[in-house]
C-alpha positions as a Python dict, from the first residue, in 0.01 Angstrom:
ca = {
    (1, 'X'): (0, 0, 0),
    (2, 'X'): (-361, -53, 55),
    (3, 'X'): (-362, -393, -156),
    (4, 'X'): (-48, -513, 75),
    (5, 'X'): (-234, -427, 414),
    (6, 'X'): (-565, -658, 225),
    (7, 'X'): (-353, -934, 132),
    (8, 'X'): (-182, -949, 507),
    (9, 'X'): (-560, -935, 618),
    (10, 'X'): (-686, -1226, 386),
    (11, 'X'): (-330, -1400, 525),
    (12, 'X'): (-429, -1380, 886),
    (13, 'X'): (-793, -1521, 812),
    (14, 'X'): (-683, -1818, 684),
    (15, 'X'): (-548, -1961, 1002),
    (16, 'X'): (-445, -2299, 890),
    (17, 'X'): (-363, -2435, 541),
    (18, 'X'): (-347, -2827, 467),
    (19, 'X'): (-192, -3050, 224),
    (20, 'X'): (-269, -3449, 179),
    (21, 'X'): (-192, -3743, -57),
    (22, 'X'): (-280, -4070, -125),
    (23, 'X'): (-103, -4365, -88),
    (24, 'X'): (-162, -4715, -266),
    (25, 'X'): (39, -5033, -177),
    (26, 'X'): (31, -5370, -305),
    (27, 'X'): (241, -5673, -441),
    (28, 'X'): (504, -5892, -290),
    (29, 'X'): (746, -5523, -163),
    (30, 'X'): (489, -5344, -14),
    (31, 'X'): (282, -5639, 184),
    (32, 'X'): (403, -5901, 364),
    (33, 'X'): (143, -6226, 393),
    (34, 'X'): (159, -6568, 523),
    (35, 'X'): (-139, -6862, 545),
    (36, 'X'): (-109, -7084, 874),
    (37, 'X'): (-255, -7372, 812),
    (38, 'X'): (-363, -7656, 1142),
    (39, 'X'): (-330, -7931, 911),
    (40, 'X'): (45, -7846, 833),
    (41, 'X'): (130, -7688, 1129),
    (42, 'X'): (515, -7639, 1079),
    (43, 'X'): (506, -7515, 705),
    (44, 'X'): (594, -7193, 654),
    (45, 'X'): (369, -7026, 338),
    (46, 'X'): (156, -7166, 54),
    (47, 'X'): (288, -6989, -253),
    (48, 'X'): (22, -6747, -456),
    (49, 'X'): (-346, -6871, -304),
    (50, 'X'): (-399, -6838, 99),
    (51, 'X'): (-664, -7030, 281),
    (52, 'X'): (-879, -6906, 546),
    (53, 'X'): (-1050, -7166, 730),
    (54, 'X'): (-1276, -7215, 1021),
    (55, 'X'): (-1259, -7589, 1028),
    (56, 'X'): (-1168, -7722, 1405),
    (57, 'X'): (-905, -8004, 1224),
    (58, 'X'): (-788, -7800, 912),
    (59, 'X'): (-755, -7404, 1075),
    (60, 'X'): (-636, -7182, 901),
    (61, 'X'): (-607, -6792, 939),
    (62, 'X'): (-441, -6498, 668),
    (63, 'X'): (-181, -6255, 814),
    (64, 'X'): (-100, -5915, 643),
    (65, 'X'): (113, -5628, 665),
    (66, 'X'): (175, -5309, 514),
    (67, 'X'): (477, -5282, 696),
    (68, 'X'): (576, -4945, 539),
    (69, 'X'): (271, -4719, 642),
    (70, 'X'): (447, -4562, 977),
    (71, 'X'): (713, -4416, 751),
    (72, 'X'): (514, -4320, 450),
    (73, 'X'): (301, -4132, 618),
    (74, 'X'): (396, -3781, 762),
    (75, 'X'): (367, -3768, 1199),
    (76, 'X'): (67, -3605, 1282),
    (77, 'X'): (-120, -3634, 979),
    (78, 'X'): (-493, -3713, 960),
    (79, 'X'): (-569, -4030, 791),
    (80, 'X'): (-915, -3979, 648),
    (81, 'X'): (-978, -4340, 517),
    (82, 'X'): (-758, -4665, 484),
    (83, 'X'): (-913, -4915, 276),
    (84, 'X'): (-790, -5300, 222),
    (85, 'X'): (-933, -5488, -11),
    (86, 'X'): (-895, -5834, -208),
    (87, 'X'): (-1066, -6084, -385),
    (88, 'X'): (-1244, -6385, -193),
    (89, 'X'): (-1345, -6688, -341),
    (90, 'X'): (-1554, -6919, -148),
    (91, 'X'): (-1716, -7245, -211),
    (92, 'X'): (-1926, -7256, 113),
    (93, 'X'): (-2216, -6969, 40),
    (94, 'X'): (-2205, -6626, 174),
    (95, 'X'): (-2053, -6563, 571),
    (96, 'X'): (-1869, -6265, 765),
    (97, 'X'): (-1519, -6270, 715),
    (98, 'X'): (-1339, -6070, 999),
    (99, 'X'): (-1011, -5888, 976),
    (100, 'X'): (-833, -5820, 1260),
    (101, 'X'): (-564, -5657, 1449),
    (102, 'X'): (-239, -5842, 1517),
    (103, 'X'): (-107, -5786, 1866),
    (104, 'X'): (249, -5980, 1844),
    (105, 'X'): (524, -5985, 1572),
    (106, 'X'): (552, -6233, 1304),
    (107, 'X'): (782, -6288, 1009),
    (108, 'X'): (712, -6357, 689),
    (109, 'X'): (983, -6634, 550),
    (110, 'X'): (1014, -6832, 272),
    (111, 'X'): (694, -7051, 68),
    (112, 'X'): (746, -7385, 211),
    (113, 'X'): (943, -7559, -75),
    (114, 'X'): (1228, -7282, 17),
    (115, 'X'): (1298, -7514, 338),
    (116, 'X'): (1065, -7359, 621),
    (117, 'X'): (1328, -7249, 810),
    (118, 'X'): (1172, -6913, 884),
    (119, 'X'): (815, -6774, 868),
    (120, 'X'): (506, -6796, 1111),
    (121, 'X'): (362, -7122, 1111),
    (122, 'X'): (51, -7238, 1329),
    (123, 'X'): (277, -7313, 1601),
    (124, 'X'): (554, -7014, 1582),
    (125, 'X'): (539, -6660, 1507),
    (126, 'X'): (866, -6639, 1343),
    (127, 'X'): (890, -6997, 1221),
    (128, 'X'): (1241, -7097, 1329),
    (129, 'X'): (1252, -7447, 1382),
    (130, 'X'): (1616, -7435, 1586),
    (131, 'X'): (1486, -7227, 1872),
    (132, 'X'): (1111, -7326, 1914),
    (133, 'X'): (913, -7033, 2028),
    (134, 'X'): (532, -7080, 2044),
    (135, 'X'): (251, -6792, 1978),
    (136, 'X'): (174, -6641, 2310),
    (137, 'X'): (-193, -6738, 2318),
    (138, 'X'): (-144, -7100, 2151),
    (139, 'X'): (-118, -7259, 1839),
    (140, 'X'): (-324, -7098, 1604),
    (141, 'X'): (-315, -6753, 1753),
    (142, 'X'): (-525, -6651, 1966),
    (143, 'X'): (-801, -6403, 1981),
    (144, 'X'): (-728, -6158, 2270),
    (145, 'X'): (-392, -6223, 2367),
    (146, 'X'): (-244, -6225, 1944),
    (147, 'X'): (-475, -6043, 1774),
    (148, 'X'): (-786, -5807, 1912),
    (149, 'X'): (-1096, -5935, 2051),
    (150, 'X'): (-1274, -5724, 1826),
    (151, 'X'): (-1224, -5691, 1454),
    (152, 'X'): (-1124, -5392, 1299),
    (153, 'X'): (-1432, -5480, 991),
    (154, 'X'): (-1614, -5734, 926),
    (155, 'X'): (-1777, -5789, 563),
    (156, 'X'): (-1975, -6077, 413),
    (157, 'X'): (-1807, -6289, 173),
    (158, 'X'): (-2019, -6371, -181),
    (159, 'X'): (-2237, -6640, -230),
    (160, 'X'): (-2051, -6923, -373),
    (161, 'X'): (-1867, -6714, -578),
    (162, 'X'): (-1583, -6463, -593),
    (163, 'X'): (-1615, -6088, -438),
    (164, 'X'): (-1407, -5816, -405),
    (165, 'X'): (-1430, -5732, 3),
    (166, 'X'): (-1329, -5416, 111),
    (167, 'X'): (-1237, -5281, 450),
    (168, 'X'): (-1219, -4994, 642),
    (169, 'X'): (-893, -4999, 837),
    (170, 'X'): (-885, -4585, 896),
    (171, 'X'): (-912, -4582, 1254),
    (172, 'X'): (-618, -4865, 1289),
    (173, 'X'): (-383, -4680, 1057),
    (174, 'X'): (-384, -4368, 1231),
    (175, 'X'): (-343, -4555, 1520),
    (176, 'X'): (-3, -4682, 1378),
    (177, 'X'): (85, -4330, 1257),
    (178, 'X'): (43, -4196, 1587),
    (179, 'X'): (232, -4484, 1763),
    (180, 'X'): (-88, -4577, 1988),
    (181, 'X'): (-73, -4900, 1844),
    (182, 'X'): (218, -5112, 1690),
    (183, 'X'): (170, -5244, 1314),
    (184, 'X'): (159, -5582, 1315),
    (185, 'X'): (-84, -5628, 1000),
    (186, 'X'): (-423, -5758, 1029),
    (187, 'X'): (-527, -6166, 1040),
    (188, 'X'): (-817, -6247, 834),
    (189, 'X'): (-1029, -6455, 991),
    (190, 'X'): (-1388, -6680, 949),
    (191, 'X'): (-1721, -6678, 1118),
    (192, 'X'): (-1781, -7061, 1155),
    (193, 'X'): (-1655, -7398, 1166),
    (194, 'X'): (-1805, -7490, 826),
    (195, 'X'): (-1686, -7241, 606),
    (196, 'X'): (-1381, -7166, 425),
    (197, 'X'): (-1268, -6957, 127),
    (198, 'X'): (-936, -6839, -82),
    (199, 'X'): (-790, -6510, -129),
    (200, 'X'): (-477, -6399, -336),
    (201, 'X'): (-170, -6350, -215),
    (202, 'X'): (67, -6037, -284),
    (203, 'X'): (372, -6315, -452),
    (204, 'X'): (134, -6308, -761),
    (205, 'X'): (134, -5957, -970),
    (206, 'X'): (-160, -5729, -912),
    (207, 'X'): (-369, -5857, -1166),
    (208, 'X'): (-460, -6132, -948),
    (209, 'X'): (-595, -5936, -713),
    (210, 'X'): (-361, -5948, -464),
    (211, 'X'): (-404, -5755, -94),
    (212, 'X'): (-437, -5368, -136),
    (213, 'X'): (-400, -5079, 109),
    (214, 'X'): (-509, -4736, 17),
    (215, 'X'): (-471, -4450, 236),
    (216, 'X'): (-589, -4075, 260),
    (217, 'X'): (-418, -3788, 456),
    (218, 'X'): (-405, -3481, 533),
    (219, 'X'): (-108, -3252, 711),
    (220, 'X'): (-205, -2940, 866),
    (221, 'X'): (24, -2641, 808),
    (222, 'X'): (25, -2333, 1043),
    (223, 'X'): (41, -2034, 943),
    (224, 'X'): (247, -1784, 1134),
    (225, 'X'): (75, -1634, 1426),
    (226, 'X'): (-144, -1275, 1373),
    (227, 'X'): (164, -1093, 1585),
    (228, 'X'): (398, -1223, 1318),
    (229, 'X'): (224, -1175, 1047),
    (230, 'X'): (170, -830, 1130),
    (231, 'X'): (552, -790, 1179),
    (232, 'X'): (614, -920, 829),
    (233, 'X'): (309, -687, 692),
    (234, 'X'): (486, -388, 876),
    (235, 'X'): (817, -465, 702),
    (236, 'X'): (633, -496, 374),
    (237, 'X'): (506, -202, 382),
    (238, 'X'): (841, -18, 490),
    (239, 'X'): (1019, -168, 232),
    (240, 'X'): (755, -62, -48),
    (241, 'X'): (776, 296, 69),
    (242, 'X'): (1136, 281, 47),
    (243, 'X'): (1105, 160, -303),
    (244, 'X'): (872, 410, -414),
    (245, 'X'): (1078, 677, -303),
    (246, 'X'): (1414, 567, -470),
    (247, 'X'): (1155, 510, -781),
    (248, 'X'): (1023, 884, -729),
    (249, 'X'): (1391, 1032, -696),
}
């Protein structure tokens, strides 16, 4: 009887127990990604390589989404880091590369040998040529009014070469799990006019080093309060003197 009332004890000082998980998505089901490019400003997607360019007559700008993470993560849970990384290839020496927090919806569509019929495109969020709708904030996107102001990371690209970048997207993710903020993806954006780079897109496999999102949570599980748990101790107890009696007779 003595070890029951201890374990009841050691029960109530826990308080709170926790479980958690990690989640890992990649490739052409899990992320959605489309290139808009200012020199073809009607076109749809560019197949497996997506350019990101600050140049004032060739734009162009990288949209992601995870577009699973609300429902793969439990509600309430703690995301304790969200990491997305890929590879970046750049011909134009090291510079910040910013990635940012959509504010609109997009589609993704077809590549643009499939017909552009659907997809974002400079000039259209969802790409449909039959009923024109521009971005809100201009062709292009805009910063402010289609994706934040501020970037969620910023990193600095390799120096004429390729590098894996890596960024932490924890405090936007939870955001999205807790519905403070709508998941639109990310747009990966340059620092200045005269640079430009590549980066893999998720229609390849992920040996080309493709978009990545990798997430760690946690779920807090209550344990019952003290009043119950000395209510379940109680009937414990009663039921193990009944048993030892019926054992005794």
């Amino acid at each position: 009887m003595k070890r029951i009332l201890v374990l009841v004890n050691v029960m109530l000082l826990l308080g709170v127990s926790a479980y958690g998980d990690t989640i890992t998505l990649w490739g052409p089901s899990e992320c959605e990604d489309v290139e808009l490019s200012q020199a073809k400003p009607d076109e749809a997607d560019y197949g497996n390589t997506l350019t990101v360019s600050g140049s004032t007559t060739s734009g162009g700008k990288v949209l992601l989404r995870f577009p699973n993470v609300d429902s793969l993560i439990p509600a309430g849970a703690t995301v304790d880091s969200a990491t997305l990384s890929f590879t970046y290839t750049t011909a134009q020496g090291a510079h910040s590369l910013y990635v940012s927090q959509i504010l609109v919806p997009w589609v993704e569509g077809p590549p643009a040998w499939a017909g552009r019929l659907t997809g974002a495109t400079w000039n259209d969020p969802d790409g449909d040529l039959t009923t024109y709708t521009a971005w809100p904030g201009a062709a292009g996107m805009q910063a402010g009014v289609d994706y934040a102001s501020t970037p969620a990371d910023t990193q600095t690209t390799g120096a004429w070469t390729s590098k894996a970048m890596v960024y932490d997207l924890t405090a936007l993710v939870q955001a999205w799990d807790n519905g403070t903020a709508t998941n639109y993806g990310v747009v990966v954006t340059e620092s200045a006019t005269n640079k430009n780079g590549w980066l893999t897109s998720n229609d390849g496999d992920k040996s080309h080093h493709g978009s990545e999102l990798v997430i760690e949570y946690e779920v807090a599980v209550p344990i019952p309060e003290p009043g119950t748990m000395l209510l379940f101790g109680t009937g414990l107890v009663g039921t193990l003197g009944v048993w030892r009696r019926r054992r005794t007779n």
